[in-house]
PQR file with spaces between the fields and no chain letter, atoms N, CA, C, O and H, PARSE charges and radii, in Angstrom:
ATOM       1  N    UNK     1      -4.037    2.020    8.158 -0.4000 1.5000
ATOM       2  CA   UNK     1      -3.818    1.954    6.729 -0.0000 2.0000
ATOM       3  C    UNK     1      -4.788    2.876    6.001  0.5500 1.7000
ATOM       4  O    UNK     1      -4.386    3.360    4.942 -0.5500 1.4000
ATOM       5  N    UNK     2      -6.041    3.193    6.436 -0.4000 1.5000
ATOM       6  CA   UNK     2      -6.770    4.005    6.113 -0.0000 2.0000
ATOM       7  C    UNK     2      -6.210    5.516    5.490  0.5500 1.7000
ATOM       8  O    UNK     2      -6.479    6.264    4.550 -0.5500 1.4000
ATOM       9  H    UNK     2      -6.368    2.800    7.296  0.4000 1.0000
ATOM      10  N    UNK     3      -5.229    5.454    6.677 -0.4000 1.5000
ATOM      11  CA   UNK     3      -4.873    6.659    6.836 -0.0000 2.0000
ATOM      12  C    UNK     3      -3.575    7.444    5.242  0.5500 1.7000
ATOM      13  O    UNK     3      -3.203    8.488    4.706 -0.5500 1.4000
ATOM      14  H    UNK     3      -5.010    4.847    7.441  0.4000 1.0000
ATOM      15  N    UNK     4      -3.468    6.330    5.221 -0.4000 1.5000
ATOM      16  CA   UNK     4      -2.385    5.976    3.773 -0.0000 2.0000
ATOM      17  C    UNK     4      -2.622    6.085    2.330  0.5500 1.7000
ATOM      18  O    UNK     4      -2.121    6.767    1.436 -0.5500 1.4000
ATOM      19  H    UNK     4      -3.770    5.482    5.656  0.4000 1.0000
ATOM      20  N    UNK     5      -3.576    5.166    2.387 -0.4000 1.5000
ATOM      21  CA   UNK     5      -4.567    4.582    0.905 -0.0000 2.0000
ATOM      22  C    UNK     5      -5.701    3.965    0.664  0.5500 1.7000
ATOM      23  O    UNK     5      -6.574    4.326    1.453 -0.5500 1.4000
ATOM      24  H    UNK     5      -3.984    4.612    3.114  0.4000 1.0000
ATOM      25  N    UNK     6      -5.995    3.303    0.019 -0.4000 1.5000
ATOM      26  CA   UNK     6      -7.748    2.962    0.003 -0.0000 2.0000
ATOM      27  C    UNK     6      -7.374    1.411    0.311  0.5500 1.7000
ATOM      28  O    UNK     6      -6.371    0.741    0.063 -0.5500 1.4000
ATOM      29  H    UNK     6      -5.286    3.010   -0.622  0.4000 1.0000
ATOM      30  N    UNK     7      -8.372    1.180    0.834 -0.4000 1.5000
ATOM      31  CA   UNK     7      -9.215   -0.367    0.527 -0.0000 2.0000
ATOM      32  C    UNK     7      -9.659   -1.034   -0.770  0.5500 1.7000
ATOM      33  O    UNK     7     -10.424   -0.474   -1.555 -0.5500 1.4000
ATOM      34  H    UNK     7      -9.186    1.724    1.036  0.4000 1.0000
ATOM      35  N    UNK     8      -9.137   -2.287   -0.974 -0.4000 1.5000
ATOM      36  CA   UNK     8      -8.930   -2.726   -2.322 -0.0000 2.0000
ATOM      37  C    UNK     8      -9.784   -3.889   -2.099  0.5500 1.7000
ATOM      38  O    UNK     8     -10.808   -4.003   -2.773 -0.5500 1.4000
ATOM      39  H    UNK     8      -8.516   -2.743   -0.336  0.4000 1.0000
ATOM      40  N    UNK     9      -9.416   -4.918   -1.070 -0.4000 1.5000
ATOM      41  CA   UNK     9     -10.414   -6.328   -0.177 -0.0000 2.0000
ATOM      42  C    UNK     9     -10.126   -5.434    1.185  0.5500 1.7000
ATOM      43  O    UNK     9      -9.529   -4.393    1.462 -0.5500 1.4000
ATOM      44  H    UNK     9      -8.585   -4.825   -0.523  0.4000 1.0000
ATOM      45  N    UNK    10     -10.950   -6.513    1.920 -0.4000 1.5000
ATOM      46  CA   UNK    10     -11.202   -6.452    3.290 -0.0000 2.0000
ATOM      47  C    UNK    10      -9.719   -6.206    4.036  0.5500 1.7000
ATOM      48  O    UNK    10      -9.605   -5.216    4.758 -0.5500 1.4000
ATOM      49  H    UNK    10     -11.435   -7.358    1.694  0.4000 1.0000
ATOM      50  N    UNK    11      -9.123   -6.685    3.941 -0.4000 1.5000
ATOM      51  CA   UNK    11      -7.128   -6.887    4.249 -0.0000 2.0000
ATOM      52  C    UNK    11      -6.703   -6.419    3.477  0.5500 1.7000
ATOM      53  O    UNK    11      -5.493   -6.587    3.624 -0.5500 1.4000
ATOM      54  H    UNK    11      -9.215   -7.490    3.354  0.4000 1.0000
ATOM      55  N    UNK    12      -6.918   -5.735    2.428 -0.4000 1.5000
ATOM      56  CA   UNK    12      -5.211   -5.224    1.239 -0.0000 2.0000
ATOM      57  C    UNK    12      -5.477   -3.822    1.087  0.5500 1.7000
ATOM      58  O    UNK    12      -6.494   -3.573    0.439 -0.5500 1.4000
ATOM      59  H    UNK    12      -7.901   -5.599    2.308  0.4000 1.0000
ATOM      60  N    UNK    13      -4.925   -2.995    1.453 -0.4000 1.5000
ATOM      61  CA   UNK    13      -4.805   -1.774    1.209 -0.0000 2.0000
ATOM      62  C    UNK    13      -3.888   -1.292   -0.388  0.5500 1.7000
ATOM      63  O    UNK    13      -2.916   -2.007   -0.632 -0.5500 1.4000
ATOM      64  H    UNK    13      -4.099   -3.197    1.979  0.4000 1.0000
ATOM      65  N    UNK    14      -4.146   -0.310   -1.262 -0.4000 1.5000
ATOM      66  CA   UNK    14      -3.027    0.003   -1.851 -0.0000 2.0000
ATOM      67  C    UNK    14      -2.917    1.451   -1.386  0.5500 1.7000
ATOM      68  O    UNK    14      -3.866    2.137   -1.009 -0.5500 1.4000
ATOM      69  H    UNK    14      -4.936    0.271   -1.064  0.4000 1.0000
ATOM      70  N    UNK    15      -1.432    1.894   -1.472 -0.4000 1.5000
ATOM      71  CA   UNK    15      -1.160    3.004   -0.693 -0.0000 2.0000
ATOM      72  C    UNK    15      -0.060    3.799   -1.829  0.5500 1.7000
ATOM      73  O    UNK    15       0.959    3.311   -2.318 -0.5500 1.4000
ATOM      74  H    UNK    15      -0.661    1.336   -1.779  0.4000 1.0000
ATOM      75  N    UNK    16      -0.453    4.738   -1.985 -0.4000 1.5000
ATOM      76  CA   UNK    16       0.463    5.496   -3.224 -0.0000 2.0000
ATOM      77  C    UNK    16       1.177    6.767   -2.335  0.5500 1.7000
ATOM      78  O    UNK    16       0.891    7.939   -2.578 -0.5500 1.4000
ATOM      79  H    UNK    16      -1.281    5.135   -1.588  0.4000 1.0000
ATOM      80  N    UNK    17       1.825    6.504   -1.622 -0.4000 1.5000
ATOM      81  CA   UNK    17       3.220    7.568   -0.833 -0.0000 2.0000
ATOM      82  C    UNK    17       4.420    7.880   -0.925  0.5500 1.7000
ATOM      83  O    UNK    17       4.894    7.149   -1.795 -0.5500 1.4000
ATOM      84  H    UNK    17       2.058    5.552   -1.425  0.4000 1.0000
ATOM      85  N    UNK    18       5.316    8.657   -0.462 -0.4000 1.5000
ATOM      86  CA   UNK    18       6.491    8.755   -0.823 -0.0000 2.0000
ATOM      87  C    UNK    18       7.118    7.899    0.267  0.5500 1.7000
ATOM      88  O    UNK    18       6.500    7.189    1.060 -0.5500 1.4000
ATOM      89  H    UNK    18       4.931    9.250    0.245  0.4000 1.0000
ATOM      90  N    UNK    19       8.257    8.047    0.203 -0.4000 1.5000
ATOM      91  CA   UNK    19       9.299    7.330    0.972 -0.0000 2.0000
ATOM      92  C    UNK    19       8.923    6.839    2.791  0.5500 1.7000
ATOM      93  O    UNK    19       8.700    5.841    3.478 -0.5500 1.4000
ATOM      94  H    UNK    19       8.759    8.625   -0.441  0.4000 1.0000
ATOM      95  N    UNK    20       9.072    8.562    2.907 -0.4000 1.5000
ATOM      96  CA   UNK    20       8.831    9.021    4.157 -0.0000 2.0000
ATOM      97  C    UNK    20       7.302    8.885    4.673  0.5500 1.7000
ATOM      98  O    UNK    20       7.311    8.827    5.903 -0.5500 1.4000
ATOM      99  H    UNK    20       9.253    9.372    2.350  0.4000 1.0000
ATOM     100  N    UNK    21       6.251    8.829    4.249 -0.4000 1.5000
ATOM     101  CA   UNK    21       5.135    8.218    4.359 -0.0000 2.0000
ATOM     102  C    UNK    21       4.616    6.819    5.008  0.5500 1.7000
ATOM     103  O    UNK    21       3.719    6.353    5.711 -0.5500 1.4000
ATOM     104  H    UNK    21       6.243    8.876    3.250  0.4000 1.0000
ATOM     105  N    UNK    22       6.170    6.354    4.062 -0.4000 1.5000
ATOM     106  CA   UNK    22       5.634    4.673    4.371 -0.0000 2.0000
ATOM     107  C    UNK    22       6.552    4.585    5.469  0.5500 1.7000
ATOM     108  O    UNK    22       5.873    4.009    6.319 -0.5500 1.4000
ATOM     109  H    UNK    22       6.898    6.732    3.491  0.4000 1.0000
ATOM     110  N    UNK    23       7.758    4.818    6.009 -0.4000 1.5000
ATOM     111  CA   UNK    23       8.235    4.830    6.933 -0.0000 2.0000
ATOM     112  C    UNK    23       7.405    5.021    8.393  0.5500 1.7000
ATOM     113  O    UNK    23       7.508    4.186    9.292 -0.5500 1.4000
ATOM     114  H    UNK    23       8.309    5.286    5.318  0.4000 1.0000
ATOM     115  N    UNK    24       6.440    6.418    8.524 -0.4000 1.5000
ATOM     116  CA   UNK    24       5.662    6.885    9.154 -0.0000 2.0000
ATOM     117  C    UNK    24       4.667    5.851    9.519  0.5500 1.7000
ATOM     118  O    UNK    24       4.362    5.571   10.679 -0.5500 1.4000
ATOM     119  H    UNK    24       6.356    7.096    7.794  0.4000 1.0000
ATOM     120  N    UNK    25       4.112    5.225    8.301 -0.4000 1.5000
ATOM     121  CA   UNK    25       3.322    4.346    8.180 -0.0000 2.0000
ATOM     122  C    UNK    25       3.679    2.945    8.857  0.5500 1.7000
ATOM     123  O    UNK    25       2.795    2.488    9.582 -0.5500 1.4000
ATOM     124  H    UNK    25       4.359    5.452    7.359  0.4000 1.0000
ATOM     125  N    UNK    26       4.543    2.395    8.759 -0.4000 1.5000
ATOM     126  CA   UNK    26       5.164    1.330    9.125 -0.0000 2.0000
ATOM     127  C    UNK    26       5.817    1.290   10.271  0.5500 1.7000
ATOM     128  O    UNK    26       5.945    0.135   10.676 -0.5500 1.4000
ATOM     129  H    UNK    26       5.261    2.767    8.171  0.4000 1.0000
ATOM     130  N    UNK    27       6.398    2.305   11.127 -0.4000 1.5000
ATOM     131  CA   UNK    27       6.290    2.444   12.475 -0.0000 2.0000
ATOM     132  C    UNK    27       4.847    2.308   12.959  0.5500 1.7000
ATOM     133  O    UNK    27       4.596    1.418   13.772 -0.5500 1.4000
ATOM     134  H    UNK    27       6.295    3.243   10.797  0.4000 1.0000
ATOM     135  N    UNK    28       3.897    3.105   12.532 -0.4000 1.5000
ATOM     136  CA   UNK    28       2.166    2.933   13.009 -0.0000 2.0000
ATOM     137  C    UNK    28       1.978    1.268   13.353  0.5500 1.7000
ATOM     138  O    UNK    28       1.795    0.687   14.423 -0.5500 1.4000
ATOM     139  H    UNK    28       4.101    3.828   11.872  0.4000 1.0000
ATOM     140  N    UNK    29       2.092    0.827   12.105 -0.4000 1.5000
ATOM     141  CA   UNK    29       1.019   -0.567   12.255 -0.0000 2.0000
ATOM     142  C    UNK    29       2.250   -1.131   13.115  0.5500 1.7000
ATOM     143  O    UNK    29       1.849   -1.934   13.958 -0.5500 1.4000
ATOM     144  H    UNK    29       2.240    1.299   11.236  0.4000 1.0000
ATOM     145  N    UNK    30       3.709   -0.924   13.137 -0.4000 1.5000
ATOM     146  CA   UNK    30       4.369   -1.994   14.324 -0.0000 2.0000
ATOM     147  C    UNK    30       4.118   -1.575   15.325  0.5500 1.7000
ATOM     148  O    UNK    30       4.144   -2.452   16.188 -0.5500 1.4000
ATOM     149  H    UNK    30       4.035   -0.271   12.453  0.4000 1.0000
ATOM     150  N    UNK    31       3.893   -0.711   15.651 -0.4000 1.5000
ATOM     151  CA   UNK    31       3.295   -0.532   17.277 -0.0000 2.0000
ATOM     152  C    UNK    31       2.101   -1.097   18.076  0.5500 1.7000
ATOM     153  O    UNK    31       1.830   -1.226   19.270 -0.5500 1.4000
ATOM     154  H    UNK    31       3.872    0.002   14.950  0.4000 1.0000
ATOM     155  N    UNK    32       1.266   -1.492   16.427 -0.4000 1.5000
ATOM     156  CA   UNK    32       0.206   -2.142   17.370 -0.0000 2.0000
ATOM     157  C    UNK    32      -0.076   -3.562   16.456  0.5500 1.7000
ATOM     158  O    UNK    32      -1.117   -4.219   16.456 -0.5500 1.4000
ATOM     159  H    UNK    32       1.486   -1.388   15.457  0.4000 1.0000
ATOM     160  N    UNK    33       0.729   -3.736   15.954 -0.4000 1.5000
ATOM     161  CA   UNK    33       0.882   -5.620   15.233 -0.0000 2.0000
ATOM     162  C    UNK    33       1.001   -6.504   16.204  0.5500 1.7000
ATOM     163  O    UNK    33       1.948   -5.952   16.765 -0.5500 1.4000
ATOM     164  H    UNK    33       1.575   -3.202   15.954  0.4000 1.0000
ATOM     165  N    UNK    34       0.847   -7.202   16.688 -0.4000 1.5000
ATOM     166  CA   UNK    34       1.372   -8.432   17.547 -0.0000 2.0000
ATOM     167  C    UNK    34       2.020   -9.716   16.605  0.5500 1.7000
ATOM     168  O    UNK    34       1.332  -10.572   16.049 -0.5500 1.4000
ATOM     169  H    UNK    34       0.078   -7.651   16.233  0.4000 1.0000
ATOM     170  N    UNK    35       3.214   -9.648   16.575 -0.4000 1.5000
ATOM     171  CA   UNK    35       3.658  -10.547   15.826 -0.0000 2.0000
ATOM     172  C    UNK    35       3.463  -11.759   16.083  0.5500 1.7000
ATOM     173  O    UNK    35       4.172  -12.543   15.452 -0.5500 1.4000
ATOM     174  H    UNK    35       3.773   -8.952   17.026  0.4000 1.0000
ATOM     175  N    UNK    36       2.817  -12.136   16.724 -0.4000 1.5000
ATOM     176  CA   UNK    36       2.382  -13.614   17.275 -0.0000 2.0000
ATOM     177  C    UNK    36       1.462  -14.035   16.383  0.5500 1.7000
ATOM     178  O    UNK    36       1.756  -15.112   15.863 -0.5500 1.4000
ATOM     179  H    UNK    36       2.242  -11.499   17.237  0.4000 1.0000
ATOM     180  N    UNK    37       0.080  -13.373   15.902 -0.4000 1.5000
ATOM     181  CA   UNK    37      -0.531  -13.783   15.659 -0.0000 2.0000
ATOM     182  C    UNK    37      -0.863  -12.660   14.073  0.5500 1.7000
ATOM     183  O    UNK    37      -1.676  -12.916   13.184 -0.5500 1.4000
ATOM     184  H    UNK    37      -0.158  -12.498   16.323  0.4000 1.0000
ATOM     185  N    UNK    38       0.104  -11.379   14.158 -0.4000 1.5000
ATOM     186  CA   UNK    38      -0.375  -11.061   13.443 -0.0000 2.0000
ATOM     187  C    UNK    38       0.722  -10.779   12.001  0.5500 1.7000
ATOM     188  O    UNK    38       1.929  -10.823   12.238 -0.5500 1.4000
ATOM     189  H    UNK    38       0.764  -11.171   14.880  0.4000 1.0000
ATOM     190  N    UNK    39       0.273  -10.499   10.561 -0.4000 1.5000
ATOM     191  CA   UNK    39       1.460   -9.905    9.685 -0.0000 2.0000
ATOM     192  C    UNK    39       1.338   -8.676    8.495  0.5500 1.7000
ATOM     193  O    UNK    39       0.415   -8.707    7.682 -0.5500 1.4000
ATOM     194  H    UNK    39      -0.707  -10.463   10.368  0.4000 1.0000
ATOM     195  N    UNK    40       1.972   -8.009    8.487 -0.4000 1.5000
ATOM     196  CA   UNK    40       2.095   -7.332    7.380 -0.0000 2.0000
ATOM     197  C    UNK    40       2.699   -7.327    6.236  0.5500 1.7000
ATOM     198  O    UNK    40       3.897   -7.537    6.426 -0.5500 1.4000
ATOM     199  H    UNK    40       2.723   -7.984    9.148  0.4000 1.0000
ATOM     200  N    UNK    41       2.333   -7.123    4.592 -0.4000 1.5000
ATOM     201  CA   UNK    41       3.282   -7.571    3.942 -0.0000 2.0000
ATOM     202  C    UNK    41       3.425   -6.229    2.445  0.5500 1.7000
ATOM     203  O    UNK    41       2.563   -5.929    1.619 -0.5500 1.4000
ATOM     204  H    UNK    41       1.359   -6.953    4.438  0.4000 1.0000
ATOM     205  N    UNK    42       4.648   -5.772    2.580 -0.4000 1.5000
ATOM     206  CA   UNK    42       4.555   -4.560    1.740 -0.0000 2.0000
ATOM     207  C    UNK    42       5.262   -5.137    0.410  0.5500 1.7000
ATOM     208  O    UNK    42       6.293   -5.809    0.399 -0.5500 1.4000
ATOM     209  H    UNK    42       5.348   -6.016    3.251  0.4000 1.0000
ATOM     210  N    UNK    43       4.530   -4.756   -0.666 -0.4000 1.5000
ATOM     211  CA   UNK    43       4.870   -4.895   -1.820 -0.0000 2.0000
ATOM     212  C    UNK    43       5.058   -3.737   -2.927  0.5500 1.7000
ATOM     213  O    UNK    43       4.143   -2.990   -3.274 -0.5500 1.4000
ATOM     214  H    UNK    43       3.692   -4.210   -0.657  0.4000 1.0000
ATOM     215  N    UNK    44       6.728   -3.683   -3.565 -0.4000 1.5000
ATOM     216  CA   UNK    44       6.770   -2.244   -3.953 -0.0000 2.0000
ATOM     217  C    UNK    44       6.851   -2.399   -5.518  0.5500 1.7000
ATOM     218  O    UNK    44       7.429   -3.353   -6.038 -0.5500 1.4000
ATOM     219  H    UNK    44       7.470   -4.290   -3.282  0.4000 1.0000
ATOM     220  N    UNK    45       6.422   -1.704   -6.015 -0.4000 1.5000
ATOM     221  CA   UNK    45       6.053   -1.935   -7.085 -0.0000 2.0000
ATOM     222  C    UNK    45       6.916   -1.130   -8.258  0.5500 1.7000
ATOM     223  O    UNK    45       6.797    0.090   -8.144 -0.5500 1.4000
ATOM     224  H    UNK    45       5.953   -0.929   -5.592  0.4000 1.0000
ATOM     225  N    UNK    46       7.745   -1.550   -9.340 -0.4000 1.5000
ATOM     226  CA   UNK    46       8.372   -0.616   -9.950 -0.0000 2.0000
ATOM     227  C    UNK    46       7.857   -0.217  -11.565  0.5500 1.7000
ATOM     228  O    UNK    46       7.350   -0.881  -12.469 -0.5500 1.4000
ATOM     229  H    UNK    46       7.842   -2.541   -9.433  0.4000 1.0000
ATOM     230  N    UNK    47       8.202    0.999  -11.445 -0.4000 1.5000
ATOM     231  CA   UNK    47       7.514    1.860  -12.547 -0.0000 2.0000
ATOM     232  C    UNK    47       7.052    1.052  -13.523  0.5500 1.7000
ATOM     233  O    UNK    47       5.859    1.200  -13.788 -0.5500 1.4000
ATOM     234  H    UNK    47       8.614    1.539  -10.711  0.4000 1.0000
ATOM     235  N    UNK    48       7.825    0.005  -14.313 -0.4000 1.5000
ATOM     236  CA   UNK    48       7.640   -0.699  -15.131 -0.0000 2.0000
ATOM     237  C    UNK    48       6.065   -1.542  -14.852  0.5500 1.7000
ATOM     238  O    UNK    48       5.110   -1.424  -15.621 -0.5500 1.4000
ATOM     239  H    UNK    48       8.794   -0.115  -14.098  0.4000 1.0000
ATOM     240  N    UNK    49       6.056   -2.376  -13.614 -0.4000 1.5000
ATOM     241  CA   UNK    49       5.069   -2.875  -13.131 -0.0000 2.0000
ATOM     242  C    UNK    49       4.130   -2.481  -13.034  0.5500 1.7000
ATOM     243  O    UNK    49       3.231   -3.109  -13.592 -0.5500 1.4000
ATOM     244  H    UNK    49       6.831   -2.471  -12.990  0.4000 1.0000
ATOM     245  N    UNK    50       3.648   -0.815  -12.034 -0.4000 1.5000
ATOM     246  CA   UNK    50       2.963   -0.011  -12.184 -0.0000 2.0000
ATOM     247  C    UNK    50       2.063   -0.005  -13.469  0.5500 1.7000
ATOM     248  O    UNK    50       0.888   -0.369  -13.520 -0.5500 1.4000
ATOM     249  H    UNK    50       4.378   -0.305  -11.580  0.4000 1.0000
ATOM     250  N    UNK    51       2.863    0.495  -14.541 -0.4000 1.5000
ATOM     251  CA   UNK    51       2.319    0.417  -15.722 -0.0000 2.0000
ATOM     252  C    UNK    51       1.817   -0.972  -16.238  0.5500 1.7000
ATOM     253  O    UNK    51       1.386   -0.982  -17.391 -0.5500 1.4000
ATOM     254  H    UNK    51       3.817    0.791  -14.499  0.4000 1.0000
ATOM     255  N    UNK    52       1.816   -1.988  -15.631 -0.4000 1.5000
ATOM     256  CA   UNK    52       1.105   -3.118  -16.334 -0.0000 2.0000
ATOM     257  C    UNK    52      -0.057   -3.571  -15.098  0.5500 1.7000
ATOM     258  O    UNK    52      -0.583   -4.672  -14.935 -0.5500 1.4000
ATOM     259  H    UNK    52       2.167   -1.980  -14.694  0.4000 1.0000
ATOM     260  N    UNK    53      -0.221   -2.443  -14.396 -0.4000 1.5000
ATOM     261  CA   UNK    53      -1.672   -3.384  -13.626 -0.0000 2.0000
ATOM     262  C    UNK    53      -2.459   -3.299  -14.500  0.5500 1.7000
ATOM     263  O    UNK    53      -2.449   -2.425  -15.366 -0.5500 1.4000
ATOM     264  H    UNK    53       0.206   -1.548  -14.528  0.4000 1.0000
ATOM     265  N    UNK    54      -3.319   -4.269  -14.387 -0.4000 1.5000
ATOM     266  CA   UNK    54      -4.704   -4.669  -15.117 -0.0000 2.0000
ATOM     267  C    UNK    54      -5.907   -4.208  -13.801  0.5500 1.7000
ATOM     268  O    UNK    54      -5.696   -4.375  -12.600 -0.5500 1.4000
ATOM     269  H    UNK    54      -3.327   -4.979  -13.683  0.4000 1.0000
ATOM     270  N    UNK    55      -7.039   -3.668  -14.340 -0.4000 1.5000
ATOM     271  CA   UNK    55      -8.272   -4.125  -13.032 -0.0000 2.0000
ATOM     272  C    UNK    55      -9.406   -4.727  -13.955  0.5500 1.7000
ATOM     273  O    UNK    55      -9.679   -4.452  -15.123 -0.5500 1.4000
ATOM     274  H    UNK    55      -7.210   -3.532  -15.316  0.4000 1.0000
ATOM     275  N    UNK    56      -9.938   -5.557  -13.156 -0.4000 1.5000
ATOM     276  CA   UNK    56     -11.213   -6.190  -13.539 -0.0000 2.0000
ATOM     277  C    UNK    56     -12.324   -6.023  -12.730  0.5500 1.7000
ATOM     278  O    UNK    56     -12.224   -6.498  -11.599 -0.5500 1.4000
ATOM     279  H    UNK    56      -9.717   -5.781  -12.207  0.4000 1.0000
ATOM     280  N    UNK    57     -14.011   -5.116  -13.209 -0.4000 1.5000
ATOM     281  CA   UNK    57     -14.288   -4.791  -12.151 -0.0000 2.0000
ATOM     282  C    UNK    57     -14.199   -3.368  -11.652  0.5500 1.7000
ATOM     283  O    UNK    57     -13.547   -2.539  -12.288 -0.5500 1.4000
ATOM     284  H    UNK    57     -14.093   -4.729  -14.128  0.4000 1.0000
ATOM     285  N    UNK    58     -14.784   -3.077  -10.616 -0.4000 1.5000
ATOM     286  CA   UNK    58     -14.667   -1.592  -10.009 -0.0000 2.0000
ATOM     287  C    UNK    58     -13.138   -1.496   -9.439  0.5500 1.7000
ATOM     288  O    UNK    58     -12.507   -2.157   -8.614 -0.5500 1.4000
ATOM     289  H    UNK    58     -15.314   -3.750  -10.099  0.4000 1.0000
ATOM     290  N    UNK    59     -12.844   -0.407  -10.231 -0.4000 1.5000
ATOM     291  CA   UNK    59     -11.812   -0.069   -9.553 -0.0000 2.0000
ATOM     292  C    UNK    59     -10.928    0.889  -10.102  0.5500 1.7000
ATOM     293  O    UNK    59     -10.775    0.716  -11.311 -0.5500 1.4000
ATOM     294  H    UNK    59     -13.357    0.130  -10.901  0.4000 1.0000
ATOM     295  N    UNK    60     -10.280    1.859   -9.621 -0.4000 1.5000
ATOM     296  CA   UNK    60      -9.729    3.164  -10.051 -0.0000 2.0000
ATOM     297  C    UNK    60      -7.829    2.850   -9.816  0.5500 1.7000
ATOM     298  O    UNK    60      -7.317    2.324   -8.828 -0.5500 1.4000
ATOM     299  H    UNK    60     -10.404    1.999   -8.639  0.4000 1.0000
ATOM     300  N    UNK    61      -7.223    3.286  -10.864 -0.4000 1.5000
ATOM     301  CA   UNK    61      -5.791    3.511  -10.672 -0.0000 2.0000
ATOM     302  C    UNK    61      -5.333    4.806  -11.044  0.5500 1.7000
ATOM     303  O    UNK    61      -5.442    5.351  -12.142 -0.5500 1.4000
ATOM     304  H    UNK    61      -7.639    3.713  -11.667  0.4000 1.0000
ATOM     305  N    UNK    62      -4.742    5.289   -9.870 -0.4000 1.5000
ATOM     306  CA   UNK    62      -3.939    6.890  -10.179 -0.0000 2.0000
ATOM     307  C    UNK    62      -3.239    6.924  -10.580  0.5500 1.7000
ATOM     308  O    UNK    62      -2.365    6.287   -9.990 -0.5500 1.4000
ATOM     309  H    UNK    62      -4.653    4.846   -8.978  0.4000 1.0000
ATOM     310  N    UNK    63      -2.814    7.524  -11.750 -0.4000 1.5000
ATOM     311  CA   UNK    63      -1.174    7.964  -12.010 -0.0000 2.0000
ATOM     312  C    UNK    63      -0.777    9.252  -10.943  0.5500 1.7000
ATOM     313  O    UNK    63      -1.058   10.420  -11.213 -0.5500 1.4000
ATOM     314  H    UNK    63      -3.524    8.041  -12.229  0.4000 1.0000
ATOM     315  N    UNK    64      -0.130    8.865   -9.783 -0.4000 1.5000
ATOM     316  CA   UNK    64       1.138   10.047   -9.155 -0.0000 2.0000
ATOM     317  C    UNK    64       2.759   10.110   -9.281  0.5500 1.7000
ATOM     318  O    UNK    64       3.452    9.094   -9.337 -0.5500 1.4000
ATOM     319  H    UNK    64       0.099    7.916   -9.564  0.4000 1.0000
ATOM     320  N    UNK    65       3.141   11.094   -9.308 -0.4000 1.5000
ATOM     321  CA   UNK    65       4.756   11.063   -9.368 -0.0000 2.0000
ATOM     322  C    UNK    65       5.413   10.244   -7.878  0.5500 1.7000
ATOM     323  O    UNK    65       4.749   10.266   -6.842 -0.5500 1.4000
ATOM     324  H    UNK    65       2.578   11.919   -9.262  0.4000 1.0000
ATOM     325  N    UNK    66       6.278    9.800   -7.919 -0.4000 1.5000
ATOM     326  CA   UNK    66       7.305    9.537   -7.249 -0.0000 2.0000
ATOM     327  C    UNK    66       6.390    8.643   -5.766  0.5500 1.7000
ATOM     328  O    UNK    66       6.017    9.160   -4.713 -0.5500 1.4000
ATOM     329  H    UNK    66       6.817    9.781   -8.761  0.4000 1.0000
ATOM     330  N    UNK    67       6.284    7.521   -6.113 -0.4000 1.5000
ATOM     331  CA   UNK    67       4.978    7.278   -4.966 -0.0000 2.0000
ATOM     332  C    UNK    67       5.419    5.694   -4.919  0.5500 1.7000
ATOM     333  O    UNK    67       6.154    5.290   -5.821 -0.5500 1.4000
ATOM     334  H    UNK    67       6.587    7.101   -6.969  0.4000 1.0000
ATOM     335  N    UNK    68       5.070    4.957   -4.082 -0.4000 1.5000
ATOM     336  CA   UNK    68       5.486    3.537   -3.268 -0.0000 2.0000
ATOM     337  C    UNK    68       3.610    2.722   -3.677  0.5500 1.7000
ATOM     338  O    UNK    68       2.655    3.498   -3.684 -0.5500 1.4000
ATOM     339  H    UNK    68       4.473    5.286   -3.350  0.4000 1.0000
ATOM     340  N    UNK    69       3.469    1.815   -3.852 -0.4000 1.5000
ATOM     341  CA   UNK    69       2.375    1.296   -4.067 -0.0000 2.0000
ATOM     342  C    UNK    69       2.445   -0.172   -3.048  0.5500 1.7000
ATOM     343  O    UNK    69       2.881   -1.262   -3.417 -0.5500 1.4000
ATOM     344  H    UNK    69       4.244    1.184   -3.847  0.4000 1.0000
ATOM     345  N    UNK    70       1.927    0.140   -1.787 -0.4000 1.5000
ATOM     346  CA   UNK    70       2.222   -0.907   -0.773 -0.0000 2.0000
ATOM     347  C    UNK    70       0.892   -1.489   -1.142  0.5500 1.7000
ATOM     348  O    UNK    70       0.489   -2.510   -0.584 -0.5500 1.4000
ATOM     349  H    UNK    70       1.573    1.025   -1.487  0.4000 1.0000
C-alpha cells in the first residue's frame, strides 16, 4: 500500500489513483492476503464526498484529477 498512497493510522492507507492503479494494486495485496485471517476494505469516494472531507489535526488533502481515494 505504500506503494499507492500515504499512511493515514497504522492500517488505513489513503490512495489517490486512477482506475488501473487500483486494479494493479489489488491484485498485489490478494496475492499475499490470507483470507483466513486477514481483510481489505476499499472505499471509493465520489467527487461530491471528496469535497466534504474535513481533517482535524495533521494532515494534508490533495486535490488530483480523475483519481480513486481507497
Amino acid at each position: 500500500m505504500k506503494n499507492y498512497g500515504g499512511r493515514v493510522q497504522k492500517s488505513i492507507f489513503e490512495c489517490e489513483i486512477n482506475e488501473n492503479l487500483y486494479i494493479e494494486m489489488k491484485r498485489k495485496i490478494e496475492k499475499i492476503l490470507n483470507p483466513e485471517f486477514d481483510s481489505v476494505r476499499y472505499y471509493f469516494l465520489c467527487e461530491r464526498c471528496r469535497e466534504r472531507i474535513e481533517i482535524s489535526g495533521v494532515g494534508v488533502f490533495t486535490e488530483k484529477e480523475d483519481i480513486i481515494v481507497v
